[in-house]
C-alpha positions in Angstrom: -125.7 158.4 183.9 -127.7 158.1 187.1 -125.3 154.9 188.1 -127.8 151.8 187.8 -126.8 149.4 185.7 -128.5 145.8 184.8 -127.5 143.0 186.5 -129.3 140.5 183.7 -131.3 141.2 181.0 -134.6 140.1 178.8 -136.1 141.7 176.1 -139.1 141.0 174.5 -139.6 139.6 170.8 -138.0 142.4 168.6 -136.7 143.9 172.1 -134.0 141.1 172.8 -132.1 143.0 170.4 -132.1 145.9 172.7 -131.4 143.6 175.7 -128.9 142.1 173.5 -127.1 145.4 172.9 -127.0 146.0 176.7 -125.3 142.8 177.3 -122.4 143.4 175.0 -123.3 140.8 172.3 -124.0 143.0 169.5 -122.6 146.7 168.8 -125.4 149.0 168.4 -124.7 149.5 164.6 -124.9 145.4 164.7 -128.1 145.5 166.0 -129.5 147.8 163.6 -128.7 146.1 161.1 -129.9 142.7 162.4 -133.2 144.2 162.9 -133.0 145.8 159.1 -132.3 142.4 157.8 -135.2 140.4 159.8 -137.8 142.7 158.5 -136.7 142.9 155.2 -137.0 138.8 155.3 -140.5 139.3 156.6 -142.2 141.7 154.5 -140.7 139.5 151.8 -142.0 136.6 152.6 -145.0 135.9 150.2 -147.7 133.2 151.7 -150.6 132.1 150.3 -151.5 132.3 154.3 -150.0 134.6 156.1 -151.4 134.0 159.0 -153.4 136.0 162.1 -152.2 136.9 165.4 -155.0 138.0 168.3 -153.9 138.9 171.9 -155.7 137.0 174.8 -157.2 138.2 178.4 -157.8 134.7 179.9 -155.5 132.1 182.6 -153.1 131.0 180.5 -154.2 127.0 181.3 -157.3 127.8 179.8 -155.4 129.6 176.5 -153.5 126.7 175.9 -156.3 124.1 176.9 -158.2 126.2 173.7 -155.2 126.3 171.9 -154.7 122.7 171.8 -158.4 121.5 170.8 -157.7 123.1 167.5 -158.4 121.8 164.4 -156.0 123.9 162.8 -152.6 124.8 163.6 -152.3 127.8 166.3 -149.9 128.4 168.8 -149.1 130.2 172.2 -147.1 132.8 170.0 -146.6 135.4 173.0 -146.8 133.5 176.3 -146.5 137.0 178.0 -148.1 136.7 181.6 -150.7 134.1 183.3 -153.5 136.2 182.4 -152.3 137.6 179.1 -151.4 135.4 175.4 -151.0 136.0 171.8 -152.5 133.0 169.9 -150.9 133.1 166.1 -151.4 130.3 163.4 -153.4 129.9 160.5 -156.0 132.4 160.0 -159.2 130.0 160.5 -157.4 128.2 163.4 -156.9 131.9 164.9 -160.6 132.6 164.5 -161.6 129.9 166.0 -159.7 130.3 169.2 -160.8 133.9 169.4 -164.4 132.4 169.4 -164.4 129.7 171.8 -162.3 132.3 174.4 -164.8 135.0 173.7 -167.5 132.3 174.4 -166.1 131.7 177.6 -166.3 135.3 178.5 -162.7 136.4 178.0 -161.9 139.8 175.5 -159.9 138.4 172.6 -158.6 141.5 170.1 -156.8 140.6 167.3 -153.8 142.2 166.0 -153.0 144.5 163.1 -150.0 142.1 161.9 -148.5 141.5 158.3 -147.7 137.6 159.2 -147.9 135.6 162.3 -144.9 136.1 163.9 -142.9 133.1 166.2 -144.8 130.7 164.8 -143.7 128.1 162.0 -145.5 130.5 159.4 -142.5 132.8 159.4 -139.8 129.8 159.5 -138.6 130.4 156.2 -137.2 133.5 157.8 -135.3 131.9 159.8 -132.5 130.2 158.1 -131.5 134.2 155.9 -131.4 135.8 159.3 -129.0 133.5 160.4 -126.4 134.0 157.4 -126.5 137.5 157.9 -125.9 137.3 162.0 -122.9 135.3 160.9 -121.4 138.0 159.3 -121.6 140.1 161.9 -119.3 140.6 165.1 -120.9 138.1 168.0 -119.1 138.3 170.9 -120.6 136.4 174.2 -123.0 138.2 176.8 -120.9 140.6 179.5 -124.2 140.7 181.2 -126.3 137.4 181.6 -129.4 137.6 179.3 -131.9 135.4 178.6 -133.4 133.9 175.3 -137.2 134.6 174.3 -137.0 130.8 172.4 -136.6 129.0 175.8 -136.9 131.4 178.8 -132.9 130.4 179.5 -130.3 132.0 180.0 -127.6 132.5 176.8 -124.9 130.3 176.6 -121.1 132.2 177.5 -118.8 129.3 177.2 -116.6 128.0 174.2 -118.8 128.2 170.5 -121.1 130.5 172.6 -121.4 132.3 168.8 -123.0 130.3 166.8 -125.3 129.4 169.4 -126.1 132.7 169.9 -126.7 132.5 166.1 -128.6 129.5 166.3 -131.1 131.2 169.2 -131.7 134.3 167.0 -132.6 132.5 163.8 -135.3 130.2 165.8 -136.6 133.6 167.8 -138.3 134.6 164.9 -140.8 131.8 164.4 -140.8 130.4 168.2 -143.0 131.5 170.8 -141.9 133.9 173.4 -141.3 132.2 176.4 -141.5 135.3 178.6 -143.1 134.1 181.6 -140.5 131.5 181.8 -138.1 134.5 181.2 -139.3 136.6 183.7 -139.0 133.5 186.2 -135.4 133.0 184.9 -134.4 136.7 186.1 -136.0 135.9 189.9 -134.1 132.7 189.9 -130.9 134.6 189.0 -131.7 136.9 192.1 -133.4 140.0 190.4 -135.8 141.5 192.4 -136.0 145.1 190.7 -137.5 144.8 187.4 -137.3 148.2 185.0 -138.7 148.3 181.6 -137.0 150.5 179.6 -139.0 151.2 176.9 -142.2 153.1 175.6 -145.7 151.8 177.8 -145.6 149.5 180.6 -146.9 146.3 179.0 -143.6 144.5 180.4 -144.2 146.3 183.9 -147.6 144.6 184.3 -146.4 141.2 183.0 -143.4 141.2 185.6 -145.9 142.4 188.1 -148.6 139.8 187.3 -145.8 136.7 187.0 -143.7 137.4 189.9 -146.5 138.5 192.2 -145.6 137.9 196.2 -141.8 137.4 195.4 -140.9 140.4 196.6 -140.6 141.8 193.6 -140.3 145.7 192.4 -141.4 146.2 188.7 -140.9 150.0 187.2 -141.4 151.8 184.3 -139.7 154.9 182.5 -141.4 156.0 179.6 -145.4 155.6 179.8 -146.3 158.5 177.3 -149.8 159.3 179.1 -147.5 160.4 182.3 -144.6 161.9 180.4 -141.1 160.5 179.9 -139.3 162.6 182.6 -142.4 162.4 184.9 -142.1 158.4 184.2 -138.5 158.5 184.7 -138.4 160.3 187.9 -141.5 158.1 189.4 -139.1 155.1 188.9 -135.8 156.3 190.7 
């Protein structure tokens, strides 16, 4: 209503939908029931592990140096700024890497989560999500938008569909790749980044990632200013 529109889109984890929405690619109805479907498969899914998820404040080399001297299996499961990861795996491999980052002096909280989500844990997910996105209407992005599973853009050309398929049914148990994202976005020329959505989290990763590239990042909706307050800072 205020005449800005998006000129590309990301979203992040569960929020692609929404970016997905504003792209053209799924209705809003679809969307709903996308994301109706995908948590019905997860709080289904029975594990004798289900797995731990525990966000990270350290330089993401030193995460993923951690990360990979595991015994267990653990992954990079949110790669969401240089300074800021969520490691999710096995619940011992997990607590592990929450201990040797604390021992280096970096705050490690973990995470209030049923499963470990985008990692292989949750793969079984993957292939019931998919049958039901094929029922749906998929029609290819109006508005570029790029994938959590890769930090790419979404494909637009001839069997764009089932691609677009194929990218939603490995989001849930892939890492998000949104530093990559957020790079994808200044490579396709954005320069004014606005998170629409509750907090700023995405604010201060697009702040922290695209540092010096002369680069705006807003919010709208941080709930210790005020929605309209928040709003009316950002235009």
């Amino acid at each position: 209503s205020w005449g800005i529109a998006p000129a590309v889109v990301l979203g992040h984890s569960l929020g692609e939908y929404g970016a997905l929405v504003v792209a053209g690619v799924l209705s809003f109805h679809q969307a709903l029931e996308a994301v109706s479907a995908r948590g019905r498969e997860m709080s289904g899914l029975e594990l004798e592990d289900p797995g731990a998820m525990a966000a990270v404040f350290a330089p993401l080399e030193e995460a993923e140096e951690v990360v990979s001297g595991l015994d267990g299996y653990a992954v990079l499961a949110n790669v969401n700024s240089t300074t800021q990861v969520v490691v999710g795996g096995a619940t011992e491999a997990v607590r592990q890497a929450a201990e040797r980052l604390e021992s280096r002096g970096h705050q490690v909280v973990l995470l209030p989560v049923s499963h470990a989500f985008h990692t292989e844990i949750v793969a079984p997910v993957s292939e019931p999500l998919r049958q039901m996105l094929r029922r749906l209407d998929i029609s290819p992005p109006g508005v570029p938008v790029v994938a959590n599973v890769n930090g790419e853009l979404y494909p637009t050309g001839p069997g764009a569909e089932e691609q677009i398929v194929d990218l939603l049914g490995r989001q849930v148990a892939s890492p998000v790749q949104f530093v990559k994202g957020l790079r994808t976005l200044a490579e396709q020329g954005a320069r004014v980044f606005v998170e629409t959505g509750p907090k700023r989290a995405l604010h201060g990763f697009a702040a922290d990632v695209l540092d010096g590239d002369d680069t705006l990042a807003l919010f709208t909706n941080h709930p210790k200013i005020g929605d309209v307050a928040s709003f009316n800072q950002a235009l």
